[in-house]
N, C-alpha and C positions, 0 to 999 in steps of 0.2 A: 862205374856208377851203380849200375844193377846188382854186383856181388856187395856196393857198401849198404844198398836198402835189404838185400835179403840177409845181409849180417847183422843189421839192426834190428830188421823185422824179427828175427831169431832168438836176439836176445829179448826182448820185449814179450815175445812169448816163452818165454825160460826164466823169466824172473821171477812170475808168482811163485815157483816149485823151488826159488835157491831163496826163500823168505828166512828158514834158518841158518841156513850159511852166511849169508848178512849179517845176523844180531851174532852169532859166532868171530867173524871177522870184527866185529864192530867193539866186541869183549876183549878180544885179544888186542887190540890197538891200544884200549883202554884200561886194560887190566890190573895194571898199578895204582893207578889211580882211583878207581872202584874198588881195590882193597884195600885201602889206606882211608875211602871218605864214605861208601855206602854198606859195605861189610856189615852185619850181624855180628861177626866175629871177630871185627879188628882188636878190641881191647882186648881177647886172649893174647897169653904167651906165647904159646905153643898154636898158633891161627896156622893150618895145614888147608885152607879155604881158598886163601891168596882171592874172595869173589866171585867162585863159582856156585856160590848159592845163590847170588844173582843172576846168574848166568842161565840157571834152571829154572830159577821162575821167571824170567824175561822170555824163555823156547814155551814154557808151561801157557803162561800168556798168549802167547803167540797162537799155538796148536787150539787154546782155546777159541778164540777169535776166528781160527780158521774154519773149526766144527761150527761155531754159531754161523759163519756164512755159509757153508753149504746148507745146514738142516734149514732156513731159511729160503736157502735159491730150494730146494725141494719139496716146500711148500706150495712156494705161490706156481706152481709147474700143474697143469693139467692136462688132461689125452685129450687128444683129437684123433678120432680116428675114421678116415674118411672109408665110407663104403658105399658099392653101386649098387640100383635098386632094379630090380628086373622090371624091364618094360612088359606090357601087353599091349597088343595091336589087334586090334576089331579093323577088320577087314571092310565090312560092311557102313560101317557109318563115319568113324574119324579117319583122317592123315595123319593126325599128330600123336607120336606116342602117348599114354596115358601113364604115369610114375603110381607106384605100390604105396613106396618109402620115401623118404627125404635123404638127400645124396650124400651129407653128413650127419654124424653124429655127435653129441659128447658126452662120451662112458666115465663113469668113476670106476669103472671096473678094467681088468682085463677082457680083448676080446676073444668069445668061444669059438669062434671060425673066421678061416683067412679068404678073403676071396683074390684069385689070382686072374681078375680082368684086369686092365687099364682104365683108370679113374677118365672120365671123360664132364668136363664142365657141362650145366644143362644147356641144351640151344633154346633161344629165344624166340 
């Protein structure tokens, strides 16, 4: 039972990437049929096409489709980039740490320095 869900699981993440192999398999099934009814070139004589000029803008289409979803998912995507802020401690009058910064950020930018503590939530 566990080897049929991770063989499912598998292909379900392998399909988006076999999107052209699909409409290829899908051509080749129907191939005759798309050159004899959707062809460009059926009423030539000499038609050396047999449909693949369907076939190219059907992948054309497709690849287009696919660039418009990504440049999309890479839009609405923004940084968060979490950073700690150094406490100061007065000895003399508080207990409780005093904060500089705020423990997050959100840059439109790249950030210019890394810092290598352990992000720690504020305590309450």
């Amino acid at each position: 039972m566990k080897l049929f869900f991770a063989t499912l699981l598998s292909l379900i993440l392998l399909l988006p990437s076999l999107g052209s192999v699909v409409i290829y398999t899908q051509f080749k099934l129907a191939q005759d049929e798309i050159a004899q009814t959707i062809c460009v070139q059926r009423a030539n004589i000499n038609n050396n096409c047999n449909g693949r000029c369907e076939l190219q803008k059907s992948l054309k289409k497709y690849d287009d489709n696919e660039k418009r979803m990504n440049n999309t998912n890479l839009k609405e995507k923004t940084e968060l980039v979490y950073t700690t802020a150094p406490f100061e401690f007065n000895i003399n009058t508080a207990t409780v740490p005093q904060k500089k910064e705020s423990t997050f950020s959100d840059f439109c930018e790249k950030p210019k320095m890394v810092s290598f503590t352990i992000f720690h939530p504020p305590l309450v």
